[in-house]
C-alpha positions in Angstrom: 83.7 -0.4 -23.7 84.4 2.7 -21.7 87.6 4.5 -22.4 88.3 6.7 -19.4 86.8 8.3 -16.9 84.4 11.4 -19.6 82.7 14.3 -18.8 79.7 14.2 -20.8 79.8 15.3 -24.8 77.5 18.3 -26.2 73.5 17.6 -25.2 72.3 17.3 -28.7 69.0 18.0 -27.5 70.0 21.6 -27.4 70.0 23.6 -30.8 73.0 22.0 -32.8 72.0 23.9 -35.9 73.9 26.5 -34.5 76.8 25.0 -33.7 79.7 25.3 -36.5 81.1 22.5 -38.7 83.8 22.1 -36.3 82.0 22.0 -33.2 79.7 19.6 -35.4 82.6 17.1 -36.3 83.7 17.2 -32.9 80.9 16.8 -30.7 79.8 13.8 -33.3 83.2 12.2 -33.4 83.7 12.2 -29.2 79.7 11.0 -28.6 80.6 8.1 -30.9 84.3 7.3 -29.4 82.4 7.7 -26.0 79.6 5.1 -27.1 77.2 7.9 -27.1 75.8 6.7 -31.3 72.1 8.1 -30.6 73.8 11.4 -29.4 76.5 11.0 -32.5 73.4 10.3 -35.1 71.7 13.6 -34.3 75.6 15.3 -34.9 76.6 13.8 -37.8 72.9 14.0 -39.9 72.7 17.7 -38.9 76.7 17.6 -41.0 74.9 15.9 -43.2 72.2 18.2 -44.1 74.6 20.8 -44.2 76.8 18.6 -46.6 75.4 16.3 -48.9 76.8 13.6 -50.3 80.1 13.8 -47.9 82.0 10.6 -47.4 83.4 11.0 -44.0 79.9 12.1 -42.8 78.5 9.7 -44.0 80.7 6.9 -43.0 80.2 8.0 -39.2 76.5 8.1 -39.8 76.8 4.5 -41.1 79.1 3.1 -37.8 76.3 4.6 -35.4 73.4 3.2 -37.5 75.0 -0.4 -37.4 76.5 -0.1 -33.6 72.8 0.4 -32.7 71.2 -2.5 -34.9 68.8 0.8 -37.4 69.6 -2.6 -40.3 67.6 -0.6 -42.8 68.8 2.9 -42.5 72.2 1.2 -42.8 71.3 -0.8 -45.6 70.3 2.6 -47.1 73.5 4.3 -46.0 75.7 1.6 -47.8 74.2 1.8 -51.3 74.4 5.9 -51.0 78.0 5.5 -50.2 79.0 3.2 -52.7 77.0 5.4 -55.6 79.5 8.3 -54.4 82.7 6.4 -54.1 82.1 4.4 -57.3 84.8 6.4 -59.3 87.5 7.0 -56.6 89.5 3.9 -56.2 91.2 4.7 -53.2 87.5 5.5 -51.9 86.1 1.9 -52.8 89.0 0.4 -51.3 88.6 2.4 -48.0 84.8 2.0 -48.1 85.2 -1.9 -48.4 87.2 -1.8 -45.7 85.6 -0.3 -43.4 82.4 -2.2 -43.7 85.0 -5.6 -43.0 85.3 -4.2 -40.0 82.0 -3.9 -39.2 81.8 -7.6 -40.0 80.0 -6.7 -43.3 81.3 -9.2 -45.5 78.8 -9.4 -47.6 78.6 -5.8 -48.4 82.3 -5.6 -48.5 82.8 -8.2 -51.1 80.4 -6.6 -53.4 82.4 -2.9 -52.5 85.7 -4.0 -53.9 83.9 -6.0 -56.8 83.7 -2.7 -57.8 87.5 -2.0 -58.4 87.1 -4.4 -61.1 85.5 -2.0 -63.0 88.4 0.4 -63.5 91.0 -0.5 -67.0 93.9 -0.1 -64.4 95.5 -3.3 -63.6 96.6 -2.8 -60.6 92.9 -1.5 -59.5 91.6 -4.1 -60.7 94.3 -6.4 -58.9 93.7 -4.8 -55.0 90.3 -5.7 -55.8 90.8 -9.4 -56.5 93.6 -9.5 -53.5 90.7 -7.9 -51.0 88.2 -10.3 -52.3 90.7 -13.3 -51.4 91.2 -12.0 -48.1 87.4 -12.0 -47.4 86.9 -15.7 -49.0 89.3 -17.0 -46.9 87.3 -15.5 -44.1 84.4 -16.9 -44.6 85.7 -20.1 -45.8 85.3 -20.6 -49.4 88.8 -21.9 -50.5 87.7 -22.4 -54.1 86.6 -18.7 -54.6 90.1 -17.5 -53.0 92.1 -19.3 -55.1 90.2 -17.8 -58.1 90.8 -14.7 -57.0 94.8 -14.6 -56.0 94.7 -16.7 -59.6 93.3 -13.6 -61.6 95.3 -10.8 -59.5 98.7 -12.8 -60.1 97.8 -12.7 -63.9 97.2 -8.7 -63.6 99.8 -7.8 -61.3 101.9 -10.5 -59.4 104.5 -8.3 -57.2 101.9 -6.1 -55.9 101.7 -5.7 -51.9 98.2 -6.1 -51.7 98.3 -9.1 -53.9 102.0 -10.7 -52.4 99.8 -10.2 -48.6 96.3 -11.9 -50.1 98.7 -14.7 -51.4 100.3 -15.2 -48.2 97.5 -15.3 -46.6 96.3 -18.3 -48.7 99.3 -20.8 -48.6 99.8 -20.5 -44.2 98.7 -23.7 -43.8 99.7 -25.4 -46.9 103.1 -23.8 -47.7 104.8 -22.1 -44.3 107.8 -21.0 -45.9 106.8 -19.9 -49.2 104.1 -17.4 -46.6 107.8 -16.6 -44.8 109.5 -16.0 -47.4 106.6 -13.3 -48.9 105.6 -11.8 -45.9 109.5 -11.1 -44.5 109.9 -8.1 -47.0 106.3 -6.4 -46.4 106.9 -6.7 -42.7 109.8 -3.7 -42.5 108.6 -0.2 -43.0 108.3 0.8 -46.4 107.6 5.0 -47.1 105.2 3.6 -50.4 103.2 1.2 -48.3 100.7 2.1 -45.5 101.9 1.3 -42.4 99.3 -0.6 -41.1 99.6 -2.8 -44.0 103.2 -3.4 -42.6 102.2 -3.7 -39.2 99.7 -6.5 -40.3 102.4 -8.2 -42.4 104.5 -8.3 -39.1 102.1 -10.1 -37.2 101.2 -12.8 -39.8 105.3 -13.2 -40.3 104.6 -13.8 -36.5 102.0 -16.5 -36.8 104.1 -17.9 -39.6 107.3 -18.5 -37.6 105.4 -19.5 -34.6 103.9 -22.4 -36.9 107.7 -23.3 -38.5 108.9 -23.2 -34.7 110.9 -20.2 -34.7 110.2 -18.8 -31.9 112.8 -16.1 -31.7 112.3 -14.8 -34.9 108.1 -14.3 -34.5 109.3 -12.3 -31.5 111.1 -10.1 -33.6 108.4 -9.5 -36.5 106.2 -8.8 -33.3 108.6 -6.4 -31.8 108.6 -4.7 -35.6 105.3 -4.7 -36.0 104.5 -3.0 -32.6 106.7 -0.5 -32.7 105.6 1.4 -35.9 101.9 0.5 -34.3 102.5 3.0 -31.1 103.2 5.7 -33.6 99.2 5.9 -34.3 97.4 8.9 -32.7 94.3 6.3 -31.9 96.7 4.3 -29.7 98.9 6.7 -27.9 95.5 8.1 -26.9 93.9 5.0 -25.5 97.7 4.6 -23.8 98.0 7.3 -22.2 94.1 6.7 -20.4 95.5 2.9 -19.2 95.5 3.8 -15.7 92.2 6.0 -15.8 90.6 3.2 -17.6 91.7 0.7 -14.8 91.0 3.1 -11.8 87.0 2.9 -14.0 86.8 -0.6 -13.4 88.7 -0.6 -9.8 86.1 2.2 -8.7 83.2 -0.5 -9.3 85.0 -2.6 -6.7 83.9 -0.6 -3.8 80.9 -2.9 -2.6 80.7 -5.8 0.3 78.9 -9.5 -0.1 76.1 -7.5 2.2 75.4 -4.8 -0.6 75.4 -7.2 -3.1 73.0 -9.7 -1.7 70.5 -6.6 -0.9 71.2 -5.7 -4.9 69.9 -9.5 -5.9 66.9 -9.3 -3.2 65.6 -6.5 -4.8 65.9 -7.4 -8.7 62.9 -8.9 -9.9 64.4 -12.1 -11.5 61.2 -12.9 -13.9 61.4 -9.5 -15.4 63.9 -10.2 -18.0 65.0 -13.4 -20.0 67.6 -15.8 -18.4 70.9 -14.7 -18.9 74.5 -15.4 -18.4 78.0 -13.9 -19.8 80.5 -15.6 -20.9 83.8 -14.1 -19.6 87.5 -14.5 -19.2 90.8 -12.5 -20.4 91.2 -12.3 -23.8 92.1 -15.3 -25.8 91.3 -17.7 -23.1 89.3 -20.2 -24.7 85.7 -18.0 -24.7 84.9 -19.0 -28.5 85.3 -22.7 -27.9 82.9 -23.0 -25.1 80.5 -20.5 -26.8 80.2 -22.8 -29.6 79.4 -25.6 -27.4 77.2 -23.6 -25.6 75.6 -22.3 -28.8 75.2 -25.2 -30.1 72.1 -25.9 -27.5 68.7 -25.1 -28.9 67.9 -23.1 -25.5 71.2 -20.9 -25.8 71.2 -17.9 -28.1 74.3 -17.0 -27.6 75.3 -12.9 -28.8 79.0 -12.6 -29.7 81.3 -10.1 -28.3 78.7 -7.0 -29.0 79.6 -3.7 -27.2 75.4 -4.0 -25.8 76.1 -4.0 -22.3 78.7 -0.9 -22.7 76.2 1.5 -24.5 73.2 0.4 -22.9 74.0 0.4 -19.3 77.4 1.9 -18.5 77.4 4.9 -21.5 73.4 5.4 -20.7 74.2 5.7 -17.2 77.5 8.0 -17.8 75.2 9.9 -19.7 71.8 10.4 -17.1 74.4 11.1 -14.3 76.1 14.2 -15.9 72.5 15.4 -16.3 71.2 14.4 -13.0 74.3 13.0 -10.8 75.6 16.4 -9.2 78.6 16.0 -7.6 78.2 12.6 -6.3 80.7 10.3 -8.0 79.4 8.2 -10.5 80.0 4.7 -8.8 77.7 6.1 -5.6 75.2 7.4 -7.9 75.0 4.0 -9.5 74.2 2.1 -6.1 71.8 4.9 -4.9 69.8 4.5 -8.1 66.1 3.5 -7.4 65.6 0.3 -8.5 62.7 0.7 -11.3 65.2 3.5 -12.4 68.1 0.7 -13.4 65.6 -1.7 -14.8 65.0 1.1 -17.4 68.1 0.4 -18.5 68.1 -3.6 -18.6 65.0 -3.3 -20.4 66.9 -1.4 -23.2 69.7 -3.7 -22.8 67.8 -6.8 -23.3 65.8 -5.2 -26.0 68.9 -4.9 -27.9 70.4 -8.3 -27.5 67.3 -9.3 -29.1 67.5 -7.3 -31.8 71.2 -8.6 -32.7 70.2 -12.4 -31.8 67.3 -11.5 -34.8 65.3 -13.6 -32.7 63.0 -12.9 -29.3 64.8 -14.1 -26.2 61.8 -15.6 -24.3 62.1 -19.4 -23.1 65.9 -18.8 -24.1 68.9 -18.2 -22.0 70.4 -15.3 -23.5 74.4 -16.0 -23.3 76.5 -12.6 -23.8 79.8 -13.7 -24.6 82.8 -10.9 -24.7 86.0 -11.4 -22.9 86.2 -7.3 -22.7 83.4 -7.7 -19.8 85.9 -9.7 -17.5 86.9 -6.1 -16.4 83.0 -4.7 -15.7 82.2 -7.3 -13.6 82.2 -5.6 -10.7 79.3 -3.6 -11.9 77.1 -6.6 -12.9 76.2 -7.0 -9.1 74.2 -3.9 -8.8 73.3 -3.3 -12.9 72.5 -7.4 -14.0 72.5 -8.6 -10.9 70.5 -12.1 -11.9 73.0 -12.4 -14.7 75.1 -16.0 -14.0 79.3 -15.4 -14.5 80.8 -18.4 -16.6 84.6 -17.3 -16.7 86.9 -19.0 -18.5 90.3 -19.6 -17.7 93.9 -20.7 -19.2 97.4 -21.0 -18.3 98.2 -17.3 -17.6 101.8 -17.9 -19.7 99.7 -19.2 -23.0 97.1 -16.4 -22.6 99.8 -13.8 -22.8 101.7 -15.3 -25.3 98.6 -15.8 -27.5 97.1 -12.0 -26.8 100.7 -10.8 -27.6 100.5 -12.5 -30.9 96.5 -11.0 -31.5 96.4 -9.1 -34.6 93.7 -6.6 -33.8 92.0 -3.2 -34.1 93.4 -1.4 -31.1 90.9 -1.2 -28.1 91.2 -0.2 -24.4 92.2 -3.7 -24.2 94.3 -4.5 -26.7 96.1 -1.1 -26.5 98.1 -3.3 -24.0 99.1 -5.9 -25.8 102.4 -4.1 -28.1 104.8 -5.0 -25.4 105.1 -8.5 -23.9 105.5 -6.2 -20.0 102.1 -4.4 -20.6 100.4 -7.8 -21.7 101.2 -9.1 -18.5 100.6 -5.9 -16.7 96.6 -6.1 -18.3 96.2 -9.5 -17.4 97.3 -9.2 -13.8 94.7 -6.2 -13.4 91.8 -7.9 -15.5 92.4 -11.0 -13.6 93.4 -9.8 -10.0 89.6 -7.8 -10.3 88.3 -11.5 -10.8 89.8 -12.5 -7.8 88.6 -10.0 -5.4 85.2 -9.6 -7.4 84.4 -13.6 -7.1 84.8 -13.2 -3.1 81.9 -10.8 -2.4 79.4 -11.3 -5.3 76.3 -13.6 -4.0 75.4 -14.6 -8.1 76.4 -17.8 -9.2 79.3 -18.0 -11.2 81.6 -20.8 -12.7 85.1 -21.1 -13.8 86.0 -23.5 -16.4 89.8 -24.6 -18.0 90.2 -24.3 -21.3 93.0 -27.4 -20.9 90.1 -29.3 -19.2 87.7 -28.3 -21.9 90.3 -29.8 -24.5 90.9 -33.0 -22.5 87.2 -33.6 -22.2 84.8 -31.6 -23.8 82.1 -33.2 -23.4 82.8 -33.5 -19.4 83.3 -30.0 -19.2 80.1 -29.1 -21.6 78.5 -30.7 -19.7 78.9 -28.9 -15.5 78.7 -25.7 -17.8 75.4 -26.8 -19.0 74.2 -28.0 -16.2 75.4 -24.7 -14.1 72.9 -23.1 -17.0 70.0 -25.8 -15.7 70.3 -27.2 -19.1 70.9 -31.2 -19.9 73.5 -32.1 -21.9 72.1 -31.5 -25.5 73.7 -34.3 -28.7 74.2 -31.0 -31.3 76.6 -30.1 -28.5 78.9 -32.6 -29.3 80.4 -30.6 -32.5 81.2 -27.0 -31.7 83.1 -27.1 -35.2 80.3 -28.2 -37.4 77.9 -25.3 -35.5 80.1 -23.1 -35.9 80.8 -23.4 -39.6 77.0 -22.7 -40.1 77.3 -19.3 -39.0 79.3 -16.0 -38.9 81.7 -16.1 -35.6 83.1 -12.5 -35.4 86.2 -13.4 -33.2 89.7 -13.1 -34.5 89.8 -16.8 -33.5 87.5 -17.9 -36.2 89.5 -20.3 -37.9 90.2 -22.2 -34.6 87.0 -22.3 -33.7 85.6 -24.5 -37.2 89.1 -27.4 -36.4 88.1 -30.3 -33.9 89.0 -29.9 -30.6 92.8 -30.6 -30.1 95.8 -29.5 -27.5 98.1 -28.2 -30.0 97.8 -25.0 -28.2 98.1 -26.0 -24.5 101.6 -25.2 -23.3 102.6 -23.2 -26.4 104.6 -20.6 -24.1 107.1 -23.3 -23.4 108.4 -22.6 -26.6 109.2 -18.7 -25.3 110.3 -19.8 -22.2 113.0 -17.2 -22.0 111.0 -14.1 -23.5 108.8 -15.1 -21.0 110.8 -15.5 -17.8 111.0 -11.6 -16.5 107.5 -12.2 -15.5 107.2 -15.5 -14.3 106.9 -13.8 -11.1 103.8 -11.7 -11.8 102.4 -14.5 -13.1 103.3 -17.2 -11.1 100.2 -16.0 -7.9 97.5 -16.5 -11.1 99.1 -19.8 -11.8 98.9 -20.7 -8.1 95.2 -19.2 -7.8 93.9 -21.1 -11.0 95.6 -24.4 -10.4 98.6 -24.3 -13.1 101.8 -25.5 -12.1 104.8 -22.7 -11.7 
């Protein structure tokens, strides 16, 4: 997703072999923070060819390779890494976790399998903690409790070990999870401190689970603050309201416009399609399971495809071609064959991460970080159907203030409970105005209503999708524990539909009531009571 408002990063179409290392790092780093990873590539493998064998270069490389889907050049990239790490703890451990973010699991586990290698037992010990992290993830229990097993017998009071053993009894032991994570949750100068800031939220999840409200709010308020100490962050904080005016910009279109946009898209040029929308932590991976669960949905979860191959491709043709017309008029004066270029490439690539082709499908691009770019689907995607989901603004707050995350231009907002509230009243105000002048059909769907009656609810989703009801349907759990699901809400998602959550922010009542007001016209607007 688009950061700010960018000039465009070093063509590297010109000669980069004689630009220096610095200019090198630089120019690859900013394509790739930009979403600029074909531009990055040809940056970081000209470092590389003057560097072999360099870690950091390499690991760039490796990010760009698997934002864009190059599976075998990546596959390639990992086994050259983990040859040159192989003797540098420290390196392993870094490696391993930087492919978990890349939802690598596989690869990761086999990365720290590697620490176990080393006669150090406390090596050896991170490696079994990691590897209990990542079991958990991907739900084998058995193999977790293996692992904390072994890594208490090497080295019990270990952080990394303490955290993976935390981690395991949640559910099945709140307080002995309490009392472990309560220490590892203040700032310690020996530990890293987004090790610490992790701790604090899961002391946060833990409290919220034993009812103690008060005191999650404080590991939260902990947690955050040492978090807006990160460079990353106070970067992506100080472009919040550049970021916005991005999205706002879009905005500047009437129902006419749009309707000539639609008239002149050729619908039978692409595969169906429909995203899947809403703020953050509103309910989105529920329904996409549903959804999913129909054998003419292929649903592609929460990619950044739409970002880097329409808005960043576009960003990127008009500081070559766009004079000094601002972007957002450029965009609407485009010639039409000229933006189905870019849907071509855009479809292209949900195809290549749904491993399947999309034809006789209806493609079903679910990220809640869209809700703010939907202004722009009515002239880029402007056959594209808009299912937003929706929940009681109070619970979506609370819930995204809890979110343990890797900081985006989204979640940047979430370390105080005043800025959550601020995002959600710009991401959902854009909604507001957006739904009144786009002519594409678009839904809005409860999460509460979804929870009362799923199958009710499946179903007018379906149906807007000009789909019947389909039986595999009927258990978004059970499809969703046959497959990978990439959200932080993973574990949710594979429990049987239930309320617990619905009207959790009751429980904060009073953290929550100096913005009751700012909230109460969404409540109104989406049919919650005030």
């Amino acid at each position: 997703m688009l950061m700010e408002r960018r000039s465009v990063p070093e063509d590297p179409s010109r000669d980069i072999a004689s630009l220096s290392d610095e200019a090198l790092r630089q120019n690859a780093q900013e394509n790739q923070l930009a979403g600029n990873h074909e531009s990055a590539i040809a940056f970081y493998e000209e470092a590389a060819r003057r560097h072999p064998g360099h870690p950091g270069i390499l690991l760039g490389l490796l990010q760009c390779c698997r934002k864009l889907r190059r599976m075998d050049q990546f596959g390639k990239l990992v086994a050259v890494i983990r040859d040159l790490v192989r003797q540098e703890p420290a390196l392993i451990d870094q490696f391993g976790e930087e492919l978990q973010k890349l939802h690598e699991y596989g690869p990761a586990l086999e990365t720290f399998s590697l620490l176990g290698r080393f006669p150090q037992a406390e090596v050896r010990a991170v490696g079994l903690a990691r590897e209990t992290a990542l079991h958990l993830r991907l739900g084998q229990e058995p193999q977790a409790r293996e692992a904390i097993a072994a890594a208490e017998r090497l080295a019990p009071q270990l952080p990394e070990v303490l955290s993976a053993k935390a981690l395991l009894c949640r559910k099945s032991d709140p307080e002995e999870a309490r009392r472990i994570l309560t220490p590892l949750s203040h700032p310690n100068p020996r530990i890293p401190l987004p090790f610490t800031v992790a701790s604090a939220h899961s002391l946060a999840a833990v409290c919220d689970s034993l009812n103690l409200p008060d005191e999650a709010m404080q590991a939260l308020a902990r947690g955050k603050a040492l978090e807006q100490q990160q460079a990353l962050v106070k970067r992506f904080r100080a472009q919040r309201q550049s970021w916005w005016q991005w999205h706002l910009d879009a905005l500047d279109f009437n129902r006419t416009q749009a309707g000539s946009w639609a008239e002149a898209h050729d619908d039978g040029a692409h595969p169906r399609h429909a995203f899947l929308l809403g703020h953050p932590r509103s309910g989105t991976t529920l329904l996409e399971q549903m959804l999913d669960a129909h054998p003419a949905i292929q649903s592609i979860e929460e990619s950044d495809i739409y970002s880097t191959a329409i808005d960043t491709a576009l960003l990127q043709l008009h500081g070559l071609t766009g004079g000094t017309m601002p972007f957002e008029d450029w965009v609407r004066a485009l010639p039409e064959a000229d933006l189905d270029s870019f849907r071509r490439s855009y479809f292209h690539q949900l195809a290549v991460e749904a491993g399947r082709p999309l034809d006789g499908l209806i493609a079903l691009d679910k990220n809640p970080g869209l809700t703010m770019s939907v202004p722009r689907f009515a002239r880029t995607l402007p056959a594209a159907r808009l299912i937003v989901m929706l929940r009681d603004p109070r619970d979506v707050c609370l819930s995204a203030y809890f979110q343990s995350t890797n900081r985006t231009p989204w979640s940047v907002n979430w370390l105080t409970l005043e800025e959550t509230v601020e995002q959600y009243a710009v991401a959902m105000n854009l909604w507001l105005k957006t739904r009144e002048i786009i002519v594409q059909p678009w839904i809005e769907v409860r999460y509460e209503d979804v929870v009362r009656n799923a199958t009710e609810e499946g179903t007018r989703v379906t149906s807007f999708l000009g789909l019947d009801w389909h039986a595999a349907q009927n258990d978004p759990a059970g499809h969703a524990r046959g497959k990978l699901i990439k959200s932080p809400t993973h574990a949710d998602v594979l429990q049987p539909i239930h309320p617990q959550a619905v009207g959790r922010w009751r429980r904060y009542e009073q953290h929550l009531a100096p913005f009751q007001d700012k909230l109460a016209p969404f409540c109104e607007a989406f049919g919650y009571d005030v």
